[in-house]
C-alpha positions in Angstrom: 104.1 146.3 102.9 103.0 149.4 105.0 105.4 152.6 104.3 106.1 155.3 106.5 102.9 157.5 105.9 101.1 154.2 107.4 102.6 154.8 110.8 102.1 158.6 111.9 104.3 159.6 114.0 103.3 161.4 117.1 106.4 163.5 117.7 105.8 165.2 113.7 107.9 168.4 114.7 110.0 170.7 112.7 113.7 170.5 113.1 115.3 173.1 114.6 118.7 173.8 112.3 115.7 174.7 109.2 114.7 178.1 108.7 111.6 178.9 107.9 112.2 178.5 103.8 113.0 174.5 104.7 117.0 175.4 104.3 119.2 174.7 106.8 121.3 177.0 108.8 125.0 177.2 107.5 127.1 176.7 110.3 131.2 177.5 110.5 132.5 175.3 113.9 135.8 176.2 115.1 137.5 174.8 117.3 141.2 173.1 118.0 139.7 170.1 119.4 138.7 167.6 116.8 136.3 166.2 119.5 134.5 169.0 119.9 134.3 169.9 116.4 132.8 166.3 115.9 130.8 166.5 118.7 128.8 170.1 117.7 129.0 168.8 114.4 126.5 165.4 115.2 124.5 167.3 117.2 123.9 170.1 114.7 123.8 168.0 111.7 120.8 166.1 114.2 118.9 168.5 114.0 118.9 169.6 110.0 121.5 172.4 110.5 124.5 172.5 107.7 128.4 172.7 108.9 129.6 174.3 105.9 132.9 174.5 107.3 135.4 173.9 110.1 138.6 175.7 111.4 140.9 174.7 114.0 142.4 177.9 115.5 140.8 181.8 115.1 143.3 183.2 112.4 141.8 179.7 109.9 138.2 180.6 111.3 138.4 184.4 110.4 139.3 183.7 106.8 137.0 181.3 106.5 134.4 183.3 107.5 135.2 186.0 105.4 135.8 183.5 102.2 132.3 182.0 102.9 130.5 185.6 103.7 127.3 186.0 103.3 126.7 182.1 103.5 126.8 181.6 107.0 123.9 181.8 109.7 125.8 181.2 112.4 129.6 180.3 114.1 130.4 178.1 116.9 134.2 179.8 118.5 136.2 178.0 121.0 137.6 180.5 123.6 141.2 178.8 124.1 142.9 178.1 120.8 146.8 178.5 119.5 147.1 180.4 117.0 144.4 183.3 117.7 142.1 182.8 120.7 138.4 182.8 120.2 137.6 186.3 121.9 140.6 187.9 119.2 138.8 185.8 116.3 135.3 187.4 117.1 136.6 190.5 117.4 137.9 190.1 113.3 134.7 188.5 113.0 132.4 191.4 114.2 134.9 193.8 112.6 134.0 192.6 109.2 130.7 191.7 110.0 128.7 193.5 112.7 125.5 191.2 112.5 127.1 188.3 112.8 125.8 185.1 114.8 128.5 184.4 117.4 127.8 181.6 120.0 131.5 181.0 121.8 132.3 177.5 123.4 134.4 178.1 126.7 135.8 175.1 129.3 134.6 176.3 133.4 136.6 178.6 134.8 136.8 181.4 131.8 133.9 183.5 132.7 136.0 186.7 132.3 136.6 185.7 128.8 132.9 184.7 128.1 131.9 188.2 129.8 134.3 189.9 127.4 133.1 187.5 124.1 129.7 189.1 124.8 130.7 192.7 125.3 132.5 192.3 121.7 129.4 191.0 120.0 128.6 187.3 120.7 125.4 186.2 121.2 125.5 183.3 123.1 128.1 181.0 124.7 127.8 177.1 125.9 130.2 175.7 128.3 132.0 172.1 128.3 131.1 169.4 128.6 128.7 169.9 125.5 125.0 168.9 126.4 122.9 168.4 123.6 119.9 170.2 124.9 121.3 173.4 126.0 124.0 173.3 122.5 120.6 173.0 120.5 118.9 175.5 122.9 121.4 178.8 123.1 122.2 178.0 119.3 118.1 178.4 118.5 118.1 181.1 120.6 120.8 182.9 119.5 119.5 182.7 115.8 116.1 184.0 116.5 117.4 187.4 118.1 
């Protein structure tokens, strides 16, 4: 019986959610929509990255960012959420934290909000409907600034 260093495979890469150690990025997701949540979770998790944790509105996602401080590379904030919206949550976020990873998730339509999430200190945003690639691409990116 052949095992799996008998076949190697031609598309050998690294994946992208590891840092250079081999660890994965920890990765808070909030977001009121337990779709979405799910969603960014598969296609992190994909790719090696760790959700650590998960809130579903800002005020849940500030304190869980602040309980899990220093252990988190990066968060994934929805703009529109009851609660605490995602641009008030950052602002908490940065407050406590100046260097950290923001990347906010916004529906069309909100580009005033996304323009104001990157003038508090966000580094990235993606915009629904979630496409793999460019999720996987503005996170990466985001990390490596």
């Amino acid at each position: 019986m052949k095992a799996k260093q008998d076949f190697p495979s031609i598309n050998e890469r690294k994946a992208q959610g590891l840092k250079s150690t081999g660890e994965p990025y920890r990765v808070l997701v909030v977001d009121d929509s337990m779709f979405v949540t799910k969603q960014i979770s598969q296609i992190l998790t994909s790719e090696g990255f760790e959700v650590t944790a998960t809130a579903a509105d800002g005020i849940e996602g500030v304190e869980r960012y602040k309980e899990l401080y220093p252990n988190i590379d990066l968060v994934t904030l929805d703009i529109t959420m009851p609660k605490m919206d995602g641009v008030s949550a950052l602002e908490k976020i940065v407050e406590f934290d100046n260097n950290a990873c923001v990347v906010m998730i916004s529906a069309l339509g909100k580009q005033d909000l996304v323009k104001k999430a990157l003038l508090v200190g966000a580094r990235n945003y993606i915009v629904k409907p979630l496409d793999r690639k460019k999720v996987l691409e503005r996170i990466v990116m985001s990390l490596n600034r």
